[in-house]
C-alpha positions as CSV (number, residue, x, y, z in Angstrom):
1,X,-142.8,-122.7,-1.4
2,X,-141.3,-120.3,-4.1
3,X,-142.2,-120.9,-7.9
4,X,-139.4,-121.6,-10.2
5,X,-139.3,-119.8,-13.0
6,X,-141.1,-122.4,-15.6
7,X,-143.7,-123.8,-12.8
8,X,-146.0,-122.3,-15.5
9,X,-145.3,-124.4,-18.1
10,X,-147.3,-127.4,-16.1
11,X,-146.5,-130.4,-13.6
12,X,-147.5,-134.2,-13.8
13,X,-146.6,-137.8,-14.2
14,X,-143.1,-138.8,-15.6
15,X,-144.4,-140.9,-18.8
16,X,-143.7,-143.7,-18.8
17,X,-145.5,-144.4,-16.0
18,X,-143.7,-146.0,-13.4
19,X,-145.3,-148.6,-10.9
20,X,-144.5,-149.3,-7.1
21,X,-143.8,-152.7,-6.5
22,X,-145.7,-152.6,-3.0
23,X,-149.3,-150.9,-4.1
24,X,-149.2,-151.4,-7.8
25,X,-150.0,-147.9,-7.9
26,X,-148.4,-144.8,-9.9
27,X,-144.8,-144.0,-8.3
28,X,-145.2,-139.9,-7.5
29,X,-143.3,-140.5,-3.7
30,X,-139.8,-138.4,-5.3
31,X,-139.1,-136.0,-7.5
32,X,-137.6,-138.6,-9.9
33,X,-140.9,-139.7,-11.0
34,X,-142.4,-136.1,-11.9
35,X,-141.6,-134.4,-14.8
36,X,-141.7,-130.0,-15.2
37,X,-141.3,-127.8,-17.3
38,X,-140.3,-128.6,-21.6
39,X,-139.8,-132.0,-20.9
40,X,-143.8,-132.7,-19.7
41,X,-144.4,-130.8,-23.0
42,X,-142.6,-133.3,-25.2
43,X,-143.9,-136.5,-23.0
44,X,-147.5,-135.4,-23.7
45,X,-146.8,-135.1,-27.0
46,X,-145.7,-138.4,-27.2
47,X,-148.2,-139.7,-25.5
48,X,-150.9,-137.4,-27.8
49,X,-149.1,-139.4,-30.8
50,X,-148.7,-142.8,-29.5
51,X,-152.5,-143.5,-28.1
52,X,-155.2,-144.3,-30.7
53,X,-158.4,-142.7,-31.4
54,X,-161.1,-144.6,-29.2
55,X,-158.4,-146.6,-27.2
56,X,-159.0,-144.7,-23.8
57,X,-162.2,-146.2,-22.3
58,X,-162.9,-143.0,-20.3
59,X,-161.8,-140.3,-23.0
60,X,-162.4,-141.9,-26.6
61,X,-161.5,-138.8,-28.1
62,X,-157.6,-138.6,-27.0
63,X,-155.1,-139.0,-29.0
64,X,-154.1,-138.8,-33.0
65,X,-154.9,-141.3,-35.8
66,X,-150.9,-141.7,-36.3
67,X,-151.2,-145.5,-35.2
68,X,-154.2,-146.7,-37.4
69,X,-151.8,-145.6,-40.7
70,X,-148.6,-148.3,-39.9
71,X,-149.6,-150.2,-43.4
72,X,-150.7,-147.1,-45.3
73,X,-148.3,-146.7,-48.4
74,X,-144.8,-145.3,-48.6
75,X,-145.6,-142.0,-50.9
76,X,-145.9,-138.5,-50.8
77,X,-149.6,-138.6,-50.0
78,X,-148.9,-140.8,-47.1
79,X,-146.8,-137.9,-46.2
80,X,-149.0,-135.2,-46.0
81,X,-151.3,-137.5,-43.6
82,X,-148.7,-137.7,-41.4
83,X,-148.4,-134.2,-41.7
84,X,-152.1,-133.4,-41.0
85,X,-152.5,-136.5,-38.4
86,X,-149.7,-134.9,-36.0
87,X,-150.5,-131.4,-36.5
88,X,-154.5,-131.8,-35.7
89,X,-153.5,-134.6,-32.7
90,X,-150.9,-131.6,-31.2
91,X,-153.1,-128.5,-31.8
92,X,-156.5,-130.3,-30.5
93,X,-154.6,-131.7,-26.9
94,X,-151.9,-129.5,-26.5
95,X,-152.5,-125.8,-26.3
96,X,-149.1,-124.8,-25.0
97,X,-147.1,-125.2,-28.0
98,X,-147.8,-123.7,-31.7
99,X,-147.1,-126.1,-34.3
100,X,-144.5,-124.8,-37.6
101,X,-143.4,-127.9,-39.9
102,X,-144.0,-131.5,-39.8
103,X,-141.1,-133.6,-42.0
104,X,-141.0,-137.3,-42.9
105,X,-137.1,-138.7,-42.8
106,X,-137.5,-142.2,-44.2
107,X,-133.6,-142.6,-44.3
108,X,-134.2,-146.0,-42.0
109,X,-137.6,-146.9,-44.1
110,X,-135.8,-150.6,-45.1
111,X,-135.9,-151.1,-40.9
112,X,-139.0,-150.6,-40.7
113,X,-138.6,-147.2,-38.9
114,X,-139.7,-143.3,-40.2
115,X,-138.3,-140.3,-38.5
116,X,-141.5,-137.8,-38.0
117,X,-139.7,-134.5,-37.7
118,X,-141.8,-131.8,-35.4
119,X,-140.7,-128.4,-35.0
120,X,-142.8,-126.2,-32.6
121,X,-142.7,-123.5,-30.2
122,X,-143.5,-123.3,-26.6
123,X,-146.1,-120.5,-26.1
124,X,-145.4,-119.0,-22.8
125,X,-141.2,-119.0,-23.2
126,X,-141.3,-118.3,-27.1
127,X,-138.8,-121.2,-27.1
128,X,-138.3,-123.2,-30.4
129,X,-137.8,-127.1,-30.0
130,X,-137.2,-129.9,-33.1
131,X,-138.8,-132.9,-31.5
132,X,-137.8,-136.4,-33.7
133,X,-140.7,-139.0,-33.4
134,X,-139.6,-142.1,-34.2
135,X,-142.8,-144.1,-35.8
136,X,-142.1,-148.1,-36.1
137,X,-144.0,-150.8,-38.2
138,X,-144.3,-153.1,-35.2
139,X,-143.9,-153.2,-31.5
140,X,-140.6,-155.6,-32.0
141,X,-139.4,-153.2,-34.6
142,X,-139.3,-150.6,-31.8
143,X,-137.8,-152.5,-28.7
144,X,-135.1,-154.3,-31.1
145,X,-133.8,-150.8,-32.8
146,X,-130.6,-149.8,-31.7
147,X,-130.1,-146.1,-31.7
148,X,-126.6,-145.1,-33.5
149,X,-123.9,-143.9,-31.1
150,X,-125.7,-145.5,-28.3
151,X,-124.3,-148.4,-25.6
């Protein structure tokens, strides 16, 4: 089987994770639930940001402190947490990317929503991505949020 040109960059689950209906097991059966290259980059990041500290039974470890600071106050201090938070969560679980700036957008603050601006580059293809974190006070906050421009 010949490489593509990014196999290097890593292979694994689409997140979400998507369950067969049959087994209740992870759907891996078509290429439409893997994920390659960049893309498995920014997933794992997500998923690096969105698990707490000590909520994986098996690894306890995982993960950033991002969710543990939802009722933290909205100032400048609050800021450079974010800031730190993201940057050790990124740098301690995922080695293929070098982390630049971390911003705070809190245009959509009155929503309930803050924009976590991340811009880092992917080691091995020296390729420099903006990645836009949207960070919600609650759960209902998140799913009811409609994106501007979107259907």
């Amino acid at each position: 089987m010949a490489q593509s040109p990014k196999d290097f960059l890593g292979r694994g689950l689409k997140f979400p994770f998507q369950f067969t209906r049959r087994t209740g097991g992870v759907f891996k059966g078509t290429s439409a639930s893997q994920t390659e290259s960049e893309r498995h980059i920014e997933e794992s990041i997500q998923q690096i940001l969105g698990t707490l500290v000590g909520s994986r039974v098996i690894r306890r470890d995982f993960g950033s402190q991002l969710k543990g600071m939802v009722f933290w106050p909205n100032d400048p201090q609050t800021d450079l947490m974010f800031e730190f938070v993201i940057r050790k969560g990124i740098e301690t679980w995922e080695p293929r990317v070098i982390v630049h700036q971390i911003g705070v957008d809190r245009t959509l603050w009155k929503e309930g929503r803050v924009d976590l601006n991340i811009q880092l580059t992917i080691i091995r293809t020296n390729n420099t991505r903006n990645i836009v974190f949207p960070y919600f006070l609650t759960e209902a906050q998140r799913k009811g949020f409609v994106t501007p421009g979107a259907p």
